[in-house]
N, C-alpha and C positions, 0 to 999 in steps of 0.2 A: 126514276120515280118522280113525275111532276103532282105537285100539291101547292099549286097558288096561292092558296087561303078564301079562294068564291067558290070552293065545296069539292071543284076538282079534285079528281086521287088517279092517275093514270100510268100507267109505266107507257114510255114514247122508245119508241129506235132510232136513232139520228148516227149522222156519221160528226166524227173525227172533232167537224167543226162548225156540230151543231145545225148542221143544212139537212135539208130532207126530211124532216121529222112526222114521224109516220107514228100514232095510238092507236097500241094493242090492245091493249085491257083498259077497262074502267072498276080501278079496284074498288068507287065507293061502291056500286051495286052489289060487293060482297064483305061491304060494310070491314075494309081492310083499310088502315092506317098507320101511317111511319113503317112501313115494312123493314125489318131484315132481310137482305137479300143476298142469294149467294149461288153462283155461278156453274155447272156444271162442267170439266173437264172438253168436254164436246161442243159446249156451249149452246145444246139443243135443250138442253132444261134447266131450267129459272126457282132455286126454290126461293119461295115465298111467307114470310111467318110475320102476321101483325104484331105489332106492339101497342095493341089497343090498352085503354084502362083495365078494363075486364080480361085479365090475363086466362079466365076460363075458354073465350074465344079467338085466342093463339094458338090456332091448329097449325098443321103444316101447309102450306099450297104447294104444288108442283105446275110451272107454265110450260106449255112446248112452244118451244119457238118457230116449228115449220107450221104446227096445226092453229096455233093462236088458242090453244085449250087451256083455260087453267080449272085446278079441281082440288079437290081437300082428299089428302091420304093417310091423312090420321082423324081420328073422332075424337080424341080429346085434346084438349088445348093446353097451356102454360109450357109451352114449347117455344124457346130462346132463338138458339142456333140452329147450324145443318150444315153438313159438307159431302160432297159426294166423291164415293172410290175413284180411282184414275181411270177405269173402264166406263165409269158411269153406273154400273148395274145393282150398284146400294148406296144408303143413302144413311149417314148415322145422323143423329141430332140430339140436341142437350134440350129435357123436361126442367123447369124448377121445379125442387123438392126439397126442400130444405129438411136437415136434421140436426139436431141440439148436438150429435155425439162428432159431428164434423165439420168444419168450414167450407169445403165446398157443397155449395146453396143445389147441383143442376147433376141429375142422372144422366148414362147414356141408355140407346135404346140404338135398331138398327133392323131395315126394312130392305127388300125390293124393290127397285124404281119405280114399279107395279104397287106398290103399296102392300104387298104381300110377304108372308112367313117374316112380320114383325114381333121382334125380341126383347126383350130388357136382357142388354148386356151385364148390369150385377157389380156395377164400376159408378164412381161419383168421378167428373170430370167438367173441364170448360173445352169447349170445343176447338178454342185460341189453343189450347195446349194437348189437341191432338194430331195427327196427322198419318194417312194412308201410308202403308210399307208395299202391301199389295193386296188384295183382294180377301185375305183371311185376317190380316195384320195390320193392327196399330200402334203407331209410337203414342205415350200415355203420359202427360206428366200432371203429379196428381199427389194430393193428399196422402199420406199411407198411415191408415188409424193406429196399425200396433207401433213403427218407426219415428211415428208422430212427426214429421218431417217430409218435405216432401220429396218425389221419388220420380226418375223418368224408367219406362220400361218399355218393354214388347207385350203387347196383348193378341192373345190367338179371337176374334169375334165369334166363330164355331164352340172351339172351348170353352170358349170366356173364362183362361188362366191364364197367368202370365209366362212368359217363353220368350229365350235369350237371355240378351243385357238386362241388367237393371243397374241403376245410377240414382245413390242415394243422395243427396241435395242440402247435405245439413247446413241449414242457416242461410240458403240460396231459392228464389222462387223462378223456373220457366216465363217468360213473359208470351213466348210465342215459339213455335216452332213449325219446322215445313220438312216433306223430302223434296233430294233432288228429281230431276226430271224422269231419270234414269232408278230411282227409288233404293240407289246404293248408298246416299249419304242425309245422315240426318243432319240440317241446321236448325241450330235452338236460340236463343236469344236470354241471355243472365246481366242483369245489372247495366243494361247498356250494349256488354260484349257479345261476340259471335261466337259462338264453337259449333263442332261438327264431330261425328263420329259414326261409323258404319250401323245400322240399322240389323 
């Protein structure tokens, strides 16, 4: 993402060391600024999510990187983050929504790369503290309103219940966490330290 400050707003492709630099998009002409950006597993789609003042028009973008299209697949906005499944074929992302009865501020919700048979998954989460298991399945670490504390688990995205582990967290918060490549080992990130444990 180049933004000079002479009005420019472009996302560029360049190699390694910055040679070659080729502009795809001109995100001002869809009036997009400070993007969050975040990467797709295949690296053929770009999601796109402004960080304008009017957090009403923080919708989603999806860019393809073969066709140079980019297009909005959500219609409404105050949409943060976005991560995409390890096949690419969904796509979750955190709304602000804030609620008086909990601390986390950002819902999840979860679509088709198509934009299509999108859900409100029925979960408060940061997106830092989810991460793909496989195709139905989320590791979740997150608030728990009755434990008051927070809580890592398995989330089924079909059922939207939880399934498996759960890892109650008293007195300890996720900073981050990820699977391995191979989606058999979960790393999480506590206080600084690493830990890990099968998914």
């Amino acid at each position: 993402y180049y933004a000079p400050g002479s009005g420019e707003q472009s996302l560029i492709f360049a190699s390694r060391t910055n040679e070659n630099q080729i502009r795809v998009a001109n995100l001002a002409d869809l009036e997009i600024s400070n993007p969050y950006l975040a990467w797709s597993p295949s690296s053929e789609w770009l999601a796109i999510i402004p960080r304008n003042t009017d957090a009403a028009s923080n919708k989603l973008y999806l860019f393809n990187t073969y066709t140079r299209e980019i297009k909005a697949v959500t219609e409404s906005g105050n949409i943060v983050k976005a991560s995409f499944s390890h096949d690419t074929s969904k796509i979750i992302f955190a709304t602000n929504s804030p609620d008086p009865a909990n601390p986390v501020t950002s819902a999840l919700s979860i679509m088709n790369i198509d934009g299509k048979d999108l859900r409100n998954l029925e979960i408060r989460a940061d997106i830092g503290k989810t991460a793909w298991i496989d195709e139905s399945s989320l590791a979740i670490a997150t608030y728990d309103p009755e434990l008051k504390i927070e809580t890592l688990f398995r989330y089924n995205v079909s059922s939207k219940q939880r399934e498996g582990f759960s890892i109650p967290l008293a007195g300890a918060f996720v900073s981050s966490l990820v699977t391995s490549g191979d989606a058999k080992t979960l790393y999480f990130m506590i206080a600084g330290k690493l830990y890990a444990t099968t998914p």
